[in-house]
C-alpha positions as CSV (number, residue, x, y, z in Angstrom):
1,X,101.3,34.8,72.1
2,X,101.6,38.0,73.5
3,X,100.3,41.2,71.5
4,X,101.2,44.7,72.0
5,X,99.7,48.3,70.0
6,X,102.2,51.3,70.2
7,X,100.3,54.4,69.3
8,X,102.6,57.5,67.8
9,X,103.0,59.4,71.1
10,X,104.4,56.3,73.0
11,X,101.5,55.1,74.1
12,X,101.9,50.8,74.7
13,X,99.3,48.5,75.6
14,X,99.5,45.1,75.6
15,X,96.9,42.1,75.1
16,X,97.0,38.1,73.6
17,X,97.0,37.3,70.0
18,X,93.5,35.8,69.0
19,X,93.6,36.0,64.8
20,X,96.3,36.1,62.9
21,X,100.0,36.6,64.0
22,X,101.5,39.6,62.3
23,X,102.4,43.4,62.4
24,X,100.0,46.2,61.1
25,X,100.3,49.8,60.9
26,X,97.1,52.1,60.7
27,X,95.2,54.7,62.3
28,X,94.0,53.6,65.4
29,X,89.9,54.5,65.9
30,X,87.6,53.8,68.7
31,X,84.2,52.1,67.7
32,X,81.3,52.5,70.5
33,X,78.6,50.3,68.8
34,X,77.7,47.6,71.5
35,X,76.6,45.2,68.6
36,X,77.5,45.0,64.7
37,X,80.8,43.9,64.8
38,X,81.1,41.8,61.6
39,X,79.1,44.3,59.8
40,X,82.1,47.4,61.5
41,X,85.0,44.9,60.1
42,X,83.1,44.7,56.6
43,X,82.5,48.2,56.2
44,X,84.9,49.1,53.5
45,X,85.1,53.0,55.2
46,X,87.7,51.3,57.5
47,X,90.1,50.2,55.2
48,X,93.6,51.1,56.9
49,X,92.1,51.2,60.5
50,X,93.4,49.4,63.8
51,X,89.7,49.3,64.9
52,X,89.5,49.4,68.8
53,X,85.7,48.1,69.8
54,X,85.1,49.4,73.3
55,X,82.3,46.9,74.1
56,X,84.2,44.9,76.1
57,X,82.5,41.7,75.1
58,X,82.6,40.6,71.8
59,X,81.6,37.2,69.9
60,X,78.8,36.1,71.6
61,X,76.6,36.7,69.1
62,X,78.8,34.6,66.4
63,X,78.4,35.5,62.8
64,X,76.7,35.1,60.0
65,X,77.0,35.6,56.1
66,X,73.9,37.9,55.8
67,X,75.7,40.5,58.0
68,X,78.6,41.0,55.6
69,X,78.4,44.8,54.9
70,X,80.8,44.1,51.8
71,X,82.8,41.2,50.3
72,X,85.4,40.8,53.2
73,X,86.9,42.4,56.2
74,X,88.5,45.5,55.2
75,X,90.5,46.5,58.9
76,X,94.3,46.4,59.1
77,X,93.7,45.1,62.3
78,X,91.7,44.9,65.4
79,X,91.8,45.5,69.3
80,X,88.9,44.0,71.7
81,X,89.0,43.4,75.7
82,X,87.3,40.2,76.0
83,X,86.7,37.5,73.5
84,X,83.6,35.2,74.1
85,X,84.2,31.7,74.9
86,X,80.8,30.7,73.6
87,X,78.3,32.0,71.1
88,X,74.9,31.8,70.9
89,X,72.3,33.4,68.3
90,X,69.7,31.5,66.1
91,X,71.1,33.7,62.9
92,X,74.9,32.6,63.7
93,X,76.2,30.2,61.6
94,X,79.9,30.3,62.7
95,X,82.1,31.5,65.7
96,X,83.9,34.9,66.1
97,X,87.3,33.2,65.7
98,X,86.5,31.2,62.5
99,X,85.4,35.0,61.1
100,X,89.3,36.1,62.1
101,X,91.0,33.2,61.2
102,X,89.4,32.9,57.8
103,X,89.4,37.0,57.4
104,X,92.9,36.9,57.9
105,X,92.5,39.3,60.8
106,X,95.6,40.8,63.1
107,X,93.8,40.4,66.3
108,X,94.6,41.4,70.4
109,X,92.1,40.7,73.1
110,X,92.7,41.4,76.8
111,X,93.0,44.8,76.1
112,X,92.3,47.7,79.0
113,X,90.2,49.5,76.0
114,X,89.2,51.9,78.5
115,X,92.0,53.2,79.1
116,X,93.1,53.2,75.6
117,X,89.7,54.9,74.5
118,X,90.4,57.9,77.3
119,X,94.1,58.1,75.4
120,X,91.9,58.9,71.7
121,X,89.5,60.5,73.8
122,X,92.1,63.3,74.8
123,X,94.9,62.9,72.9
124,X,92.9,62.5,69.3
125,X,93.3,59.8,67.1
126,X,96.3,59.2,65.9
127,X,98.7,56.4,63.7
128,X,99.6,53.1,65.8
129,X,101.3,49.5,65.0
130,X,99.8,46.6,66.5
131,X,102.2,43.6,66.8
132,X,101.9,39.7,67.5
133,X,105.1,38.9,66.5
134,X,107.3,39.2,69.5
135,X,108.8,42.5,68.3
136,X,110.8,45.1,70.9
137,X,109.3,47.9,71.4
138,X,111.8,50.3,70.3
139,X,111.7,48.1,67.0
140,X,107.9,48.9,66.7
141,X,108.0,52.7,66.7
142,X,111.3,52.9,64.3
143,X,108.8,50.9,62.1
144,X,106.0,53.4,63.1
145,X,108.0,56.2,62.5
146,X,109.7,55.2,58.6
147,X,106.0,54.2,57.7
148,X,104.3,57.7,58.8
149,X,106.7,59.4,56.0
150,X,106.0,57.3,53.5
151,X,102.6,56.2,54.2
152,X,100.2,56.3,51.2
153,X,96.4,55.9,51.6
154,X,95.6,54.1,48.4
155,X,92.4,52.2,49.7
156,X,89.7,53.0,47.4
157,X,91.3,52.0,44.0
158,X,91.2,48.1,46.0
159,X,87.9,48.6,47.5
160,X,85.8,49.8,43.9
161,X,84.2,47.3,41.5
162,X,86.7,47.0,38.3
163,X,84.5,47.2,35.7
164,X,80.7,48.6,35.4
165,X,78.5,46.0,36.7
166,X,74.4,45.9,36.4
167,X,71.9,44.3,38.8
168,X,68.4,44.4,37.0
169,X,67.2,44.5,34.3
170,X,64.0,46.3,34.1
171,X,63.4,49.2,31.4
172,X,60.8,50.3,33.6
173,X,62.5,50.8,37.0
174,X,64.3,53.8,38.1
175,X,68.3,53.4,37.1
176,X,70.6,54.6,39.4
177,X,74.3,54.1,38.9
178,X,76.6,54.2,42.0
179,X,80.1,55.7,42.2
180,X,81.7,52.3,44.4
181,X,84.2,54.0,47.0
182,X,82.6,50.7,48.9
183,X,79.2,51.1,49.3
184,X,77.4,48.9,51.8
185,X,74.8,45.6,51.1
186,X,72.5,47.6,53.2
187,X,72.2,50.8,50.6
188,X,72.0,48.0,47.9
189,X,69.5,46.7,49.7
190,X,67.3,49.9,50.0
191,X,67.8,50.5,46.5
192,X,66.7,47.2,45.3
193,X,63.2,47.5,47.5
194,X,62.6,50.7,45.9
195,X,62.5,48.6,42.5
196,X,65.7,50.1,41.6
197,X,67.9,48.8,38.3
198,X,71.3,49.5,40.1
199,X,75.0,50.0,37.9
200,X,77.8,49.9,40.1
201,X,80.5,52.0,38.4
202,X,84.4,52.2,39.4
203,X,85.9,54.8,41.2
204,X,87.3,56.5,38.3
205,X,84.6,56.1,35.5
206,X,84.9,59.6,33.7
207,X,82.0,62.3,33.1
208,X,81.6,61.1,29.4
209,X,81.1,57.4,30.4
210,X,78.7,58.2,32.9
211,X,76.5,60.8,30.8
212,X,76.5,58.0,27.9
213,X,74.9,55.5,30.4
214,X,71.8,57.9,31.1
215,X,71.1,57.1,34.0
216,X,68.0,58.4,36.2
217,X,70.4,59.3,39.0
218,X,73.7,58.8,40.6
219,X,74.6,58.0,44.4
220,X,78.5,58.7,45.3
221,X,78.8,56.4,47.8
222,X,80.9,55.7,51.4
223,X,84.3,54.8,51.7
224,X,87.4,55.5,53.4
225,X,88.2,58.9,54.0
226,X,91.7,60.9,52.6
227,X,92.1,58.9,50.0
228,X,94.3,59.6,47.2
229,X,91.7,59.1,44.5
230,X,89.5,61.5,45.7
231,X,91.0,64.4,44.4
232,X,90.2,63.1,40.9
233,X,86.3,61.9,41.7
234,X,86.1,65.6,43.3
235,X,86.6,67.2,39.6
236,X,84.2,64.8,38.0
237,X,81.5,65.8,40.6
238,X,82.3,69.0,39.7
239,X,80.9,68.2,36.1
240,X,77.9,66.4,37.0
241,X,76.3,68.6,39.9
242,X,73.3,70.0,38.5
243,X,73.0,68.1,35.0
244,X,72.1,64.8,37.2
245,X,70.4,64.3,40.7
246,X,73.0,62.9,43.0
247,X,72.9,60.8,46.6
248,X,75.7,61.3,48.3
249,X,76.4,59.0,52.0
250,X,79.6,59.7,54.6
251,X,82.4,60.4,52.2
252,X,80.2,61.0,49.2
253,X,78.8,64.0,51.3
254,X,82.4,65.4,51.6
255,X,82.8,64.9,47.7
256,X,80.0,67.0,46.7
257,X,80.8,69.7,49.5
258,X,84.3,69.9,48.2
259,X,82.8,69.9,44.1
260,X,81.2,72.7,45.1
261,X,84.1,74.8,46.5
262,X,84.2,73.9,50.2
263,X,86.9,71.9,52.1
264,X,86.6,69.2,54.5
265,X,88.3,69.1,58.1
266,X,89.9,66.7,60.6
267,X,88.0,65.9,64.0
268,X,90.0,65.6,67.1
269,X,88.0,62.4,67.4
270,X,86.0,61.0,64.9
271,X,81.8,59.8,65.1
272,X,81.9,55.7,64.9
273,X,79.2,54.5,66.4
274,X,75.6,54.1,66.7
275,X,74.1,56.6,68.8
276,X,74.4,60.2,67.2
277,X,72.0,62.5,67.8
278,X,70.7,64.8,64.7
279,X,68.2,67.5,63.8
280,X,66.9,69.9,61.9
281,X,68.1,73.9,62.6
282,X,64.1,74.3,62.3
283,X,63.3,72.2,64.8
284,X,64.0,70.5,68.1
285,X,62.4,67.0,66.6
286,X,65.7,64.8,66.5
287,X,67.0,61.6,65.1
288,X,69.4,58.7,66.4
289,X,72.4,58.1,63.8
290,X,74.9,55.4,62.8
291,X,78.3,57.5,61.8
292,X,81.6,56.5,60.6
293,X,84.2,59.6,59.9
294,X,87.0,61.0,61.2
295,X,86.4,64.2,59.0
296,X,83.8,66.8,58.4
297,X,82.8,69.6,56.6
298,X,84.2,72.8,57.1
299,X,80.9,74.9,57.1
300,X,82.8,78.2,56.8
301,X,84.3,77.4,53.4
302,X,81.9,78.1,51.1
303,X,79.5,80.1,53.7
304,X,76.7,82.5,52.0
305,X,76.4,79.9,49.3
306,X,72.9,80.3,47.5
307,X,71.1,77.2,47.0
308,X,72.1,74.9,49.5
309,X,70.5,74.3,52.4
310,X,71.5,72.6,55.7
311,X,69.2,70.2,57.2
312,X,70.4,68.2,59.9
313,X,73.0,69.2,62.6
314,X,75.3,67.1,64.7
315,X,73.5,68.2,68.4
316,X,76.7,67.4,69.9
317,X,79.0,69.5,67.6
318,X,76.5,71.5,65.3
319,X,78.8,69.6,62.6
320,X,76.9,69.4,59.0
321,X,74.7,66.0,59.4
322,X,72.9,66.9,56.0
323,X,72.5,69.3,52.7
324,X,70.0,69.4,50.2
325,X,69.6,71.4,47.2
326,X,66.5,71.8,44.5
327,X,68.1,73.6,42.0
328,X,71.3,72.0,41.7
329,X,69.4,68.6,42.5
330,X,71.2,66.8,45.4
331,X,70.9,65.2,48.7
332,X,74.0,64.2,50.8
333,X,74.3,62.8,54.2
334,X,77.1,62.7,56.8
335,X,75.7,59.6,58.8
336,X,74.6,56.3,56.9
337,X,70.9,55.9,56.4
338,X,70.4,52.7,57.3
339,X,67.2,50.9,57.6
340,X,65.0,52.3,60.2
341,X,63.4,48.6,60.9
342,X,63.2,45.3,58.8
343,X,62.0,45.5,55.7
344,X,61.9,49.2,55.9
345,X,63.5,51.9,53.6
346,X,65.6,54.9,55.0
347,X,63.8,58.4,54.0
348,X,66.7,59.7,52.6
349,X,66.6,57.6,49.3
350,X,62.8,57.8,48.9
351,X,63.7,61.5,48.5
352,X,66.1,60.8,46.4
353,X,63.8,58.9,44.6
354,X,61.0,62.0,44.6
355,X,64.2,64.3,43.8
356,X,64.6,62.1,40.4
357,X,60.6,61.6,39.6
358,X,60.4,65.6,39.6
């Protein structure tokens, strides 16, 4: 069956139906990893995207259930050029089209991604449908155009554990509670190697109920981005900066920065991918980043603040990659610290860790 994506501005490409025959409508991102696919789709920051992958090869790795990021796949739908016949990795344990088929995932291969990539690449990114379903083209952007006016992003209310959920159960350990806008295995991970008694708290737990749980320290974590619950998790930052030390990763950073008075801005096109460069404005020593966001700080909104300090910079953009503060007691991140190697911890939370033990 033939598939076609119509972005906002007119823009048609067409492909083959490979996952599930339907119609989506979200905002269509480009995705430059060259592996990680299943842990992309399971990352719970893309909720609501048409996620195109510009690898142009995808499944021949398979899947497996260790590289679930989160509980399912979280895209609206999803745009590839090639589909692999085969697969073939000692880890996999099933084949890319099972993982579509039983993720319920709108799927298009034969795709010229490149071309659509330059299209993001110069026109920004922007809304789009993707369709399996036969549907005129004309049809498609009426159904484009209602949706943009009425189109609420409500992810993160989905996304969040329902009710306050502890793993561990050591009086000894360091406890650390975790503000869910969907934070990934792989933090969890970290956390738990550290020794770690992890509470995973809703979205909308309130100051009181977080106080009363006295916790050691608190991560906000990553999610999807313009959300309309984060307003509200904004004003209850507001409350707990500098009475608790705080972690916050991707769209946690943007919580704290906007707690703190500043605002956040839209890229023309977003960092998703694996290869972003980083470092410190006191240095030329640099890092290689994994990103996901289509916004960033706006430095210039709470400039000549007093005890906050920028540590990492986008080299690309000079975009905010990294605060700190000692006083006020917080670290926050734009890009994910993953791990650095198996087994191994990111830096960032054995700060936080020192942050809390001081």
């Amino acid at each position: 069956m033939e598939g076609i994506v119509l972005l906002e501005d007119g823009s048609a490409f067409r492909g083959i139906s490979i996952g599930l025959a339907g119609e989506r409508i979200g905002e269509v991102v480009l995705n430059t990893s060259v592996v990680g696919y299943q842990e992309i789709m399971t990352d719970p920051a893309n909720a609501g995207k048409i996620l195109v992958l510009t690898y142009p090869l995808i499944g021949n790795y398979g899947v497996a259930k260790k590289f679930y990021e989160s509980s399912k796949c979280w895209i609206e739908a999803l745009v590839i050029k090639e589909k692999s016949a085969i697969y073939s990795n000692w880890h996999a344990e099933d084949s890319f089209d099972a993982f579509l088929k039983r993720e319920g995932v709108v799927a298009i291969s034969e795709v010229d991604t490149r071309t659509l990539a330059v299209k993001i690449r110069d026109s920004g990114e922007m809304r789009g449908i993707l369709s399996c379903n036969g549907a005129k083209k004309k049809d498609l952007a009426h159904r484009l155009k209602e949706c943009k006016k009425q189109m609420k992003r409500d992810c993160i209310r989905t996304i969040s554990v329902k009710k306050v959920t502890q793993c561990g159960e050591d009086p000894s350990a360091c406890k650390i509670g975790i503000l869910d806008l969907g934070i990934l295995n792989n933090f969890l991970k970290q956390l738990k190697q550290l020794g770690c008694t992890i509470i995973l708290l809703p979205y909308d737990t309130e100051v009181d109920e977080i106080m009363s749980l006295h916790l050691d320290g608190l991560v906000i974590s990553s999610g999807p981005e313009e959300d309309q619950a984060l307003p509200g998790i904004v004003e209850v930052v507001k409350h707990l900066i500098g009475t608790i030390p705080l972690l916050g990763i991707a769209t946690g950073h943007h919580i704290i920065w906007c707690a703190l008075g500043g605002t956040t801005k839209k890229m023309k096109v977003g960092h998703h991918g694996v290869n972003y460069p980083v470092r410190s404005p006191s240095s030329y020593k640099g890092d290689i980043t994994v990103q996901n966001h289509s916004l960033v700080v706006d430095e210039s909104s709470i400039e000549g603040r007093e005890g906050t300090t920028i540590t990492l910079r986008n080299v690309n953009d000079n975009s905010v990659e990294e605060m700190e503060s000692t006083d006020l007691r917080f670290i926050s991140t734009q890009y994910y610290p993953l791990r650095p190697g198996c087994g191994e911890v990111h830096e960032v939370f054995k700060r936080f860790i020192r942050l809390i033990k001081k």
